[in-house]
C-alpha positions as CSV (number, residue, x, y, z in Angstrom):
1,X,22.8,-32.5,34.3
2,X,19.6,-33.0,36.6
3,X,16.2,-34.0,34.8
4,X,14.8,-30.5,35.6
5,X,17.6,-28.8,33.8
6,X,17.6,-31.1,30.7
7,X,14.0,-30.3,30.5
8,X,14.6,-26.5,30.3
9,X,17.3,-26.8,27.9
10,X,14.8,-29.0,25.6
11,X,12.4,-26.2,26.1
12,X,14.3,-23.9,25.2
13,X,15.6,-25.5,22.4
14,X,12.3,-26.5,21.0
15,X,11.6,-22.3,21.6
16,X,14.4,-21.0,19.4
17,X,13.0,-23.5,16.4
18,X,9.6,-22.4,16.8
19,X,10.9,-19.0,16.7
20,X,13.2,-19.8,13.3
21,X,10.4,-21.7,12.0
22,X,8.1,-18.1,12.0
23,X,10.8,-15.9,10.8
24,X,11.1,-18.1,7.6
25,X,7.2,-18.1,7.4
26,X,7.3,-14.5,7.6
27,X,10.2,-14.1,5.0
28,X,8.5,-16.4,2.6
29,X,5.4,-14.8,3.2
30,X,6.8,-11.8,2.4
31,X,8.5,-12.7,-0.6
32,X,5.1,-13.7,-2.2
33,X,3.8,-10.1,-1.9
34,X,7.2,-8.8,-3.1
35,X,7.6,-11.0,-6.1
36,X,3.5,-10.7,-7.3
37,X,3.7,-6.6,-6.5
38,X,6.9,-5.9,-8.6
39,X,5.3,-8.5,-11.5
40,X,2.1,-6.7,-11.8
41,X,3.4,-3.4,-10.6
42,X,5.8,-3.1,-13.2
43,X,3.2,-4.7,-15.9
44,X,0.6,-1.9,-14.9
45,X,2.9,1.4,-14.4
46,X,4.5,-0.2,-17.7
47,X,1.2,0.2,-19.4
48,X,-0.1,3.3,-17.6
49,X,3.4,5.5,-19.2
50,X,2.3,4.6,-22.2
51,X,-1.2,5.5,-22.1
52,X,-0.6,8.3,-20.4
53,X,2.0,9.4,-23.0
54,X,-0.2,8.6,-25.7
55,X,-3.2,10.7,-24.0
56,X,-1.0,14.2,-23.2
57,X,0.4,14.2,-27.1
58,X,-2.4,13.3,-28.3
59,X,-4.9,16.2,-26.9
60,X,-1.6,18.4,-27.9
61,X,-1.5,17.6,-31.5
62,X,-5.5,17.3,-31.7
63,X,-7.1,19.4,-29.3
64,X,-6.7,21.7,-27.2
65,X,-4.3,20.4,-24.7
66,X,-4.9,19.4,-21.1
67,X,-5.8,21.4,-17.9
68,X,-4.2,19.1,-15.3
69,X,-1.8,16.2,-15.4
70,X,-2.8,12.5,-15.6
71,X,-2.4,11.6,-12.3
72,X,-5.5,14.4,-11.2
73,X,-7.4,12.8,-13.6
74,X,-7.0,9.1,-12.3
75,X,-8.6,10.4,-8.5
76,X,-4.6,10.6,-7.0
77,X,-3.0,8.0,-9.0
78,X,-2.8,4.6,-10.3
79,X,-0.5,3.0,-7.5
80,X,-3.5,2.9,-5.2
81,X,-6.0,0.6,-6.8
82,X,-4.0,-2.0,-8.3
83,X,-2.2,-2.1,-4.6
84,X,-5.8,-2.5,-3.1
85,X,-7.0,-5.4,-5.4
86,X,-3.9,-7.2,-4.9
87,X,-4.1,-6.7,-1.5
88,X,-7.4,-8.1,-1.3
89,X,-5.9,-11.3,-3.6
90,X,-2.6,-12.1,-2.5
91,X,-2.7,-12.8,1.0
92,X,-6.5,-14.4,1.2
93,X,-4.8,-16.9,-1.8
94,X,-1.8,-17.6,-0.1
95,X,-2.9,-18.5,3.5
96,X,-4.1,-21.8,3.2
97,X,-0.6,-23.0,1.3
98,X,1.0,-20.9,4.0
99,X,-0.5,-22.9,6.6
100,X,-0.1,-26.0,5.2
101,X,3.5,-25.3,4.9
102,X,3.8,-25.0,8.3
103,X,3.3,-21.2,9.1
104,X,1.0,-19.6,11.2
105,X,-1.5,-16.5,10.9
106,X,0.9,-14.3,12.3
107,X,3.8,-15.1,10.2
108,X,1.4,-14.2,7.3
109,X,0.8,-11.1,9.2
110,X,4.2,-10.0,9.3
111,X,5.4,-11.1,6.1
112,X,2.5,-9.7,4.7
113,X,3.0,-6.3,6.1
114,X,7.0,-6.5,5.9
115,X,6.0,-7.2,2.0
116,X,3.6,-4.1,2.2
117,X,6.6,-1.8,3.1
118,X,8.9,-2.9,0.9
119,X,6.6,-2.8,-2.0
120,X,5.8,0.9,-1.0
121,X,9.8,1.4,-1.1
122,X,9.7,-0.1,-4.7
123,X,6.5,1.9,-6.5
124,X,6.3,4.8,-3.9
125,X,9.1,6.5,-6.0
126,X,7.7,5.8,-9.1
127,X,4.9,8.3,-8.8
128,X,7.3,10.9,-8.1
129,X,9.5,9.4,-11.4
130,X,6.5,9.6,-13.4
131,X,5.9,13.3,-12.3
132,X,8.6,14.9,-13.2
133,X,7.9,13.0,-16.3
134,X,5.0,14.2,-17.1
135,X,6.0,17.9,-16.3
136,X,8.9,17.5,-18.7
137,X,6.6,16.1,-21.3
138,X,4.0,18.7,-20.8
139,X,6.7,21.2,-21.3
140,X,8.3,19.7,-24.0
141,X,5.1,20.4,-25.9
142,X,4.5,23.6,-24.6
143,X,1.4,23.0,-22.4
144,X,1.5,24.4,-18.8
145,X,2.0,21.4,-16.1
146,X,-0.4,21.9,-13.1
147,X,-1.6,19.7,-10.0
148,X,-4.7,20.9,-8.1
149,X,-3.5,18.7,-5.2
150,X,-0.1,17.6,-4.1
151,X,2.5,18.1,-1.3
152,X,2.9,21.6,-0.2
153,X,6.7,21.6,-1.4
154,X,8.4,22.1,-4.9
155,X,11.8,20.9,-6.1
156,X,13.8,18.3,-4.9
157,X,12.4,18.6,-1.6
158,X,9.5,18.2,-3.0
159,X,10.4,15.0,-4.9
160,X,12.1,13.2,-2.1
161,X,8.9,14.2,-0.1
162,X,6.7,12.8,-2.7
163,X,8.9,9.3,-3.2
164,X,8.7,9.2,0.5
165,X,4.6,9.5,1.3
166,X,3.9,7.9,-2.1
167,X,5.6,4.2,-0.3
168,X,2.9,4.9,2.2
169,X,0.4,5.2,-0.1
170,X,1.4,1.9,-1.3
171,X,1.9,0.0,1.6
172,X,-1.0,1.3,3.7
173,X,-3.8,0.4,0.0
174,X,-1.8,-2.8,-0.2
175,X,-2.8,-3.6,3.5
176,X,-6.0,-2.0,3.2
177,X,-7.1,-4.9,0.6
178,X,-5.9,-7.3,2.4
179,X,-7.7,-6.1,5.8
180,X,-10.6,-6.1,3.6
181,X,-10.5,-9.6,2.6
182,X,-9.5,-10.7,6.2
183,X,-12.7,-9.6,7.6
184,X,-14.6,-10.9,5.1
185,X,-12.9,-14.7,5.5
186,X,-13.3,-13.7,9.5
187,X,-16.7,-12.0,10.0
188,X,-18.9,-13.0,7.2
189,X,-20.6,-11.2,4.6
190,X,-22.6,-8.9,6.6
191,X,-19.9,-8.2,9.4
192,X,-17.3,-8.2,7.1
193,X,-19.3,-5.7,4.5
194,X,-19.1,-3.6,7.9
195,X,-15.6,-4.0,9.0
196,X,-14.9,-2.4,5.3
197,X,-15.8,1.2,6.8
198,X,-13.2,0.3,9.2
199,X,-11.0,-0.7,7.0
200,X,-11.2,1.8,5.1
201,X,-10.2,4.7,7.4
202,X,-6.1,4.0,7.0
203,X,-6.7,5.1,3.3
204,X,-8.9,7.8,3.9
205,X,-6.1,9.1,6.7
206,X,-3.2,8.6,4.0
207,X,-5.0,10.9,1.4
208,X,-5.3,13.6,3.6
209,X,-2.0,13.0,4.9
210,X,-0.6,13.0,1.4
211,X,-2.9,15.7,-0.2
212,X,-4.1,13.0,-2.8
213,X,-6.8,10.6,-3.2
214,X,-10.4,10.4,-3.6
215,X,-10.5,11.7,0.0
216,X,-8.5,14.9,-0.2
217,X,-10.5,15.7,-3.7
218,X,-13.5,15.4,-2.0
219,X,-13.1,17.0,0.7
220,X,-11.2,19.9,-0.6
221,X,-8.0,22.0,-1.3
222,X,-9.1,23.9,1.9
223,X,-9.0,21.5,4.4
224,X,-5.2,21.0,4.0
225,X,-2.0,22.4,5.9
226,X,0.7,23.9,4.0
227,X,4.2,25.0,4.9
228,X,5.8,22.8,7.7
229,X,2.7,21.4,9.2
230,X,1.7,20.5,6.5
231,X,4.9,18.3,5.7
232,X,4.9,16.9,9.5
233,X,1.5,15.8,8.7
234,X,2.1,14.3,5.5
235,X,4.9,12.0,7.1
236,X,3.3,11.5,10.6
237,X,-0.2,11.1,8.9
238,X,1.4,8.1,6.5
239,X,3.2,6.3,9.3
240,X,0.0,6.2,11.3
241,X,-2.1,5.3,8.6
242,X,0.1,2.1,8.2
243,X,0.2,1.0,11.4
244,X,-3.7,1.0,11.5
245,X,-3.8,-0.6,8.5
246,X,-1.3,-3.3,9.5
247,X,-3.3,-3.5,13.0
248,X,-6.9,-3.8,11.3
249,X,-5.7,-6.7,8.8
250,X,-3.4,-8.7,11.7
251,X,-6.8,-8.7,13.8
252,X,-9.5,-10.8,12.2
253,X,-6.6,-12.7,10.1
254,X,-5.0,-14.4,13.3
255,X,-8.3,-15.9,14.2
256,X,-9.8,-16.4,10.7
257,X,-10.8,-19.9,9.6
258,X,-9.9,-21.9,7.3
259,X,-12.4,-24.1,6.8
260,X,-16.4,-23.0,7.0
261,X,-18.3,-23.5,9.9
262,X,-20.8,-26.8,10.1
């Protein structure tokens, strides 16, 4: 074997352990937003049943009932701010161990937005769960179940519909947070106080897309599609809204510092 080839076979070599090196980054990475999500995930929806529960029986037994379901009432549902905050947490308190463990910025990208989807895939359905929930509960005590928003589709379609653009929901707030934080570690406090407006787009996207959210209830019921455009948009809509989200935290995080600036 001549010099030159031994050199490209150590290069090459030295490539494919770089390249297992980031994939366990990423998986570990990954397994941290997995592991803290389904903790405090199932903690809070835990929590939020009961409450909930409590609330509806409740205003049955000593009031007058309720007009809407729980979920109007909490501005789209609960899955979206306690994704957001640990979005903002989880990956801004994990970078410098992930780092110092050998892992790079975009390792924590990808493992952070790998854990993203598969978070969504855990507590996406549960909003639909809880639904149907709620509807038999409201019915169970003779109250009439309404939503003002929602997807334009009943049934099981309209289940599977909702388990699938409620895991965007999740993913695309999870990211959301963390793009928040990102720019603030990258930019500052005045940039990154801007780059939240940016930020914040993805979320405002996967409101519409989904009919839910503080964007869709401002906004208004008459701003939506129904019928089949309405479905393609939902689905589209989400899957856009997480790859911006994905793209806006992955860009000020791969050249963020760790240290401040003397």
């Amino acid at each position: 074997m001549s010099v030159a080839t031994a050199r490209v076979a150590v290069g090459a070599g030295r490539d494919v352990l770089v390249r297992e090196a980031e994939r366990r980054a990423a998986r570990r990475a990954a397994g941290v937003t997995i592991r803290i999500v389904r903790t405090v995930g199932g903690l809070y929806w835990a929590i939020f049943v009961a409450v909930a529960a409590a609330i509806i029986v409740g205003m049955t037994w000593f009031g007058s009932g309720l007009d809407v379901g729980i979920l109007d009432a909490q501005l789209g549902g609960p899955s979206r701010w306690f994704m957001m905050v640990l979005g903002m947490i989880v990956p801004s308190a994990y970078l410098r161990l992930h780092v110092a463990a050998g892992g790079t910025r975009g390792a924590l990208a990808t493992g952070t937005v790998r854990g993203a989807l598969v978070s969504g895939a855990m507590f996406g359905p549960v909003t639909a769960i809880y639904l149907v929930g709620e509807r038999a509960l409201f019915g169970a005590l003779d109250q009439s179940w309404s939503r003002t928003y929602g997807l334009p589709v009943d049934g099981w379609a309209g289940i599977a519909l909702t388990m699938l653009t409620e895991s965007f929901v999740v993913a695309t707030y999870y990211l959301v947070g963390a793009a928040i934080s990102a720019g603030y570690h990258r930019l500052g406090m005045v940039r990154g106080t801007a780059y939240i407006v940016a930020a914040l787009v993805p979320a405002a996207l996967v409101d519409l897309a989904t009919h839910t959210g503080v964007t869709t209830l401002v906004a208004g019921p008459e701003v939506l599609l129904g019928g089949g455009p309405g479905v393609l948009l939902s689905v589209a809509g989400g899957l856009v809204a997480i790859a911006l989200a994905a793209w806006l935290f992955s860009l000020p995080l791969r050249s963020v510092q760790l240290r401040p600036q003397v």
